[in-house]
N, C-alpha and C positions, 0 to 999 in steps of 0.2 A: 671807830670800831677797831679791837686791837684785831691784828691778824694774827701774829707769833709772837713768842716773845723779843721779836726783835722783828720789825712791822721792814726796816730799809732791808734787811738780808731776804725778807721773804720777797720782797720788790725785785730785788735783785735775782731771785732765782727764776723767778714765774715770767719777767722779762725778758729771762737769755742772756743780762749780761755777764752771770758766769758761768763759766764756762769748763768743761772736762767731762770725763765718765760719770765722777759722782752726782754734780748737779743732771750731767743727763740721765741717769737713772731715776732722779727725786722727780723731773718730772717728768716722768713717764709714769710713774705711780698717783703721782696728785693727778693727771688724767685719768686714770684710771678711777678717783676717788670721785673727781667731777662726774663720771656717767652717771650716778646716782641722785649725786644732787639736783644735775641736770633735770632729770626725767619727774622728782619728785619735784620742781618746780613748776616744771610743764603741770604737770596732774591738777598741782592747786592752783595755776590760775584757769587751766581750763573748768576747772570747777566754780569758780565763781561766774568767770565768763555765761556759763550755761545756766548759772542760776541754782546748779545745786550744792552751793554753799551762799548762805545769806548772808547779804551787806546789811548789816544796821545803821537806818538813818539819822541821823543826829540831832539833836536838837535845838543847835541852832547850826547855823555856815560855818561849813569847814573848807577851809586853804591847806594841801597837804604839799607844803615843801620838803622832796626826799632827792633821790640818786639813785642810779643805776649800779654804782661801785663803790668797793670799800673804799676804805680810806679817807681822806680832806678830800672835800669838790668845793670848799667855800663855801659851805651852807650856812651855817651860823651866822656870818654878815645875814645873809639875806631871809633867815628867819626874822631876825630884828626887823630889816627895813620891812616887814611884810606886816608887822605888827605894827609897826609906826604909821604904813600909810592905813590901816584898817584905823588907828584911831582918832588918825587926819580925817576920814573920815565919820567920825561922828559916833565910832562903834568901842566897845569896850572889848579889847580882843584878852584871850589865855593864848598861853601853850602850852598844848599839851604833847607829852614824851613818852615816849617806854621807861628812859632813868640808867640807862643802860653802862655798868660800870657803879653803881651807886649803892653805897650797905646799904642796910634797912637805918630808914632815920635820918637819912643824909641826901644831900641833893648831885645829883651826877654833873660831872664837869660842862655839858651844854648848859644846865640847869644855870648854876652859881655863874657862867658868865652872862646867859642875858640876864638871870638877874642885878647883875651892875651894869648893863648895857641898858634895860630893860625895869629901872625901878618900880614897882605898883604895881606890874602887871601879873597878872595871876598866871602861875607856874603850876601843873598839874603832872605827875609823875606816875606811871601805872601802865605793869606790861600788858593789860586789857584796856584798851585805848578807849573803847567803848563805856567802860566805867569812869574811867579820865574824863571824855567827855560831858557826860552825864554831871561829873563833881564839879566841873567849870562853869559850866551852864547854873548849878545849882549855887554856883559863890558870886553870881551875876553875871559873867560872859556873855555878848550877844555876838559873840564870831570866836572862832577858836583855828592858830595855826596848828598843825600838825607837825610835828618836828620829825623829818625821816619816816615820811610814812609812805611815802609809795608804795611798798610793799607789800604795808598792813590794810589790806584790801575788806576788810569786816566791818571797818566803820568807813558808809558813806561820807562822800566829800562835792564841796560843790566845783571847786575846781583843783587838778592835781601840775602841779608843777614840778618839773625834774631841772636838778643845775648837774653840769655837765662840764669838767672842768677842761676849758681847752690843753693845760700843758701836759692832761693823760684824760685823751678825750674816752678812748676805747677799752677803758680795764685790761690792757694787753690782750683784748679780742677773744680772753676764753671764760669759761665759767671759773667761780671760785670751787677745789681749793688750787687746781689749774692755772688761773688768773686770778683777776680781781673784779671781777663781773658778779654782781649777786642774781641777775635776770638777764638772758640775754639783750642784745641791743634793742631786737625789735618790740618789745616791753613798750619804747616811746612811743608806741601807736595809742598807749590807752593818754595820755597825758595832754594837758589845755596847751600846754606853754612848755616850751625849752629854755633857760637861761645860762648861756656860756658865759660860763665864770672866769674871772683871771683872763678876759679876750683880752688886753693889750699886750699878754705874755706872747703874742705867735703875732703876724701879719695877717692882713687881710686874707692874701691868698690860702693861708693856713686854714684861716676861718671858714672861709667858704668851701675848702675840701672836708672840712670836719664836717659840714651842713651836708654835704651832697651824701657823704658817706653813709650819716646818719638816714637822710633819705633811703638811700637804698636798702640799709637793712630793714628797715621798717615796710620797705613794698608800696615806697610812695604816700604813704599816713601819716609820717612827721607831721606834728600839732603846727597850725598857720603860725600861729604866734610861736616868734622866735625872736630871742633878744639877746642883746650882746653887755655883758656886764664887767665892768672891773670892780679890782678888791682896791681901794687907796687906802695906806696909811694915815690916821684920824686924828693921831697925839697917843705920847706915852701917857701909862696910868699908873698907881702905885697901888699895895694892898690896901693902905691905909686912907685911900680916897684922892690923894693929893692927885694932880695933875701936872701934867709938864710938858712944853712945847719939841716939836721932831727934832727941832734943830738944835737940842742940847745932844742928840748921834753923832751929829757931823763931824767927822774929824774923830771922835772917838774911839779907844783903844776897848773896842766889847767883846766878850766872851758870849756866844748866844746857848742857848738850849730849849730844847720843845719835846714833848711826847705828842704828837699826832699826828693824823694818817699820813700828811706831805710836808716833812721838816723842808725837801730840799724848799718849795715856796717861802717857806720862812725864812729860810738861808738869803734869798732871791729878795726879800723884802728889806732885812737888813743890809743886802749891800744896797739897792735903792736908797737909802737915807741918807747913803756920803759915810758911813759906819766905817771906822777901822777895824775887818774881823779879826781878831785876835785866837780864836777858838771857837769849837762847836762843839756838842753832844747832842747827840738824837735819841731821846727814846720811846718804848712801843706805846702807843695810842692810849690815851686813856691811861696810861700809867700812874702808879699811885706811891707817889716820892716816900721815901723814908730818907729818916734825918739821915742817914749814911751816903745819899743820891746827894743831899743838900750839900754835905762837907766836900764828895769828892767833887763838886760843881763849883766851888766854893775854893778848895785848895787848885781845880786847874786852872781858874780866873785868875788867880792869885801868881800862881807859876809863869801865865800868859801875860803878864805885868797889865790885863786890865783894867780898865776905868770903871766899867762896868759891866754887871751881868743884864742882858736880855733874855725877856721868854715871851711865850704871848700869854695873852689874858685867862684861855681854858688852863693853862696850868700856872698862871698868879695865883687862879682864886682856890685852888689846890694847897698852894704854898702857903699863904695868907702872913706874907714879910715881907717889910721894907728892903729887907741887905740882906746879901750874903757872906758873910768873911769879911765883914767889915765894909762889904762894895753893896752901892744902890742897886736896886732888883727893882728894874721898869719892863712893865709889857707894853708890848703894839696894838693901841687898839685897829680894827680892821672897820674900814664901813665901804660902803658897796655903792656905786654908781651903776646908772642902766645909759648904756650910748647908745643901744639902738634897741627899738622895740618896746620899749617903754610905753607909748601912748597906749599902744594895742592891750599890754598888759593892765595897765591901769583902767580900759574899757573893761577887761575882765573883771576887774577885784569889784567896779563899781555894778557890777551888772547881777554878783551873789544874792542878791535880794531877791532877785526876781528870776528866778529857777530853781528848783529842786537840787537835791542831790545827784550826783553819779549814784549809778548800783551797778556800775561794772556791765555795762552793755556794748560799751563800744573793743 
């Protein structure tokens, strides 16, 4: 989700790291902007909570994989794997999205990367999930992920999962437009499972202050299951289908570039590869290139005596090209391991048959 138009300067504001009169007066106003949001958030989930807004239950199992904060938490890997094991299991799963970011007619960048992650599977696009739903169901689906749905509390779910990305586990600890918190923290009391994303990014002890933390704002309700997840690089991909092993990086003179919520991780993936970085550009979330982005990505590679340009896959399928400036254009694909917590989780997914929906009681 974009924040501004430039998603690392607003990072940088609402974090503290810069610094003087002008950024402390910006946020003293985006606090200012936050009480609203704040209170109107409280309102609607207290309204469901008490039942008077209604959840609609779905027609068949829904898994809502969503987040507490803007920006990347790594979700994407773990929408896939969630759709993999439902149909390891035996189930025909969709997903379904708001589309968010997407003209009319066109599919939104989550959209077009599972579906090259995600061949066959039915992709459902609709800011009324509820109707999403319903069309899934109706093109054959007997399970359907939620993509980012935490939030969208109107369509019943039989289990909700939130990933939580350890290396900005706290949205800078305030509401958006303040921080980067869409709900506050203690939100994870309604949720089945927590999965810390990116855990090999911090150490243990990290890990487990982020747990405790999270326990306590929640009042001792953090969901039992709790698992610990990394992102590993899977193999480059090209637009054109072709594939290509990591270890054509190594040593490599790359120019990277990304539009979404946490380039710096993407930074952090390419130097894990053994990558020569030659250059970077980051742009805002969701960004939507125009050929003039492509040339000048193209002529800095070029000035940076690159071998290659890098991006990831959400903005490959954007691009939809082999090269830039005459240089290969590979993304990283991302796939997602669980080190801990896993079994319990997979009790859960196997157990949606046989319970109901959530309607927002707990």
């Amino acid at each position: 989700m974009s924040l501004l138009p430039d998603a690392e300067s607003f990072r940088r504001l609402v974090d503290g790291t810069d610094r003087g009169p002008g950024p402390a007066l910006a946020r003293l106003a985006l606090a200012g902007l936050a009480v609203p949001y704040g209170l109107a958030i409280a309102a609607r989930n207290a309204a469901y909570d008490r039942g008077l807004l209604a959840v609609i239950p779905p027609p068949v199992p829904v898994i809502s994989v969503g987040n507490l904060t803007l920006g990347g938490t790594g979700k994407t890997p773990l929408v896939a794997w969630m759709a993999r094991a439902l149909w390891s299991r035996g189930l025909a799963p969709a997903i379904v999205s708001r589309g968010y970011g997407a003209r009319p007619g066109e599919r939104s960048d989550e959209a077009a990367e599972l579906g090259l992650l995600l061949p066959g599977v039915v992709h459902v696009a609709n800011r009324d999930r509820v109707a999403a739903a319903r069309a899934a169901a109706q093109a054959g689906a007997d399970a359907i992920v939620l993509d980012d749905g935490f939030q969208h509390r109107r369509l019943g779910r039989h289990l909700d999962l939130v990933a939580v990305d350890a290396t900005d586990p706290f949205g800078c600890g305030r509401l958006f437009p303040r921080g980067l918190l869409r709900e506050p923290l203690g939100g994870l009391a309604r949720a089945d499972a927590v999965i810390l994303t990116r855990s090999t990014a911090v150490d243990a002890a990290r890990r487990a202050a982020i747990r405790a933390a999270l326990e306590q704002r929640c009042h001792g309700r953090l969901p039992a299951v709790w698992c610990e997840a990394a992102h590993r690089p899977a193999g480059l991909r090209q637009a054109g289908g072709a594939t290509r092993p990591l270890d054509d990086l190594r040593g490599a003179r790359c120019f990277g570039f990304a539009g979404i919520g946490n380039p710096a991780a993407f930074r952090a993936t390419l130097a894990s590869l053994g990558a020569e970085p030659v250059g970077f550009r980051a742009f805002p979330d969701h960004h939507a290139y125009t050929p003039a982005d492509i040339e000048a990505v193209g002529e800095a590679a070029r000035a940076a005596r690159a071998e290659a340009v890098v991006t990831t896959l959400k903005d490959l399928v954007k691009i939809g090209r082999d090269e830039i400036n005459g240089l290969p254009l590979l993304a990283v694909e991302i796939a997602i391991d669980l080190l801990a917590g896993g079994d319990a989780l997979a009790a859960l997914v196997a157990g949606i048959g046989r319970r109901g929906p959530t309607v927002g009681d707990r």
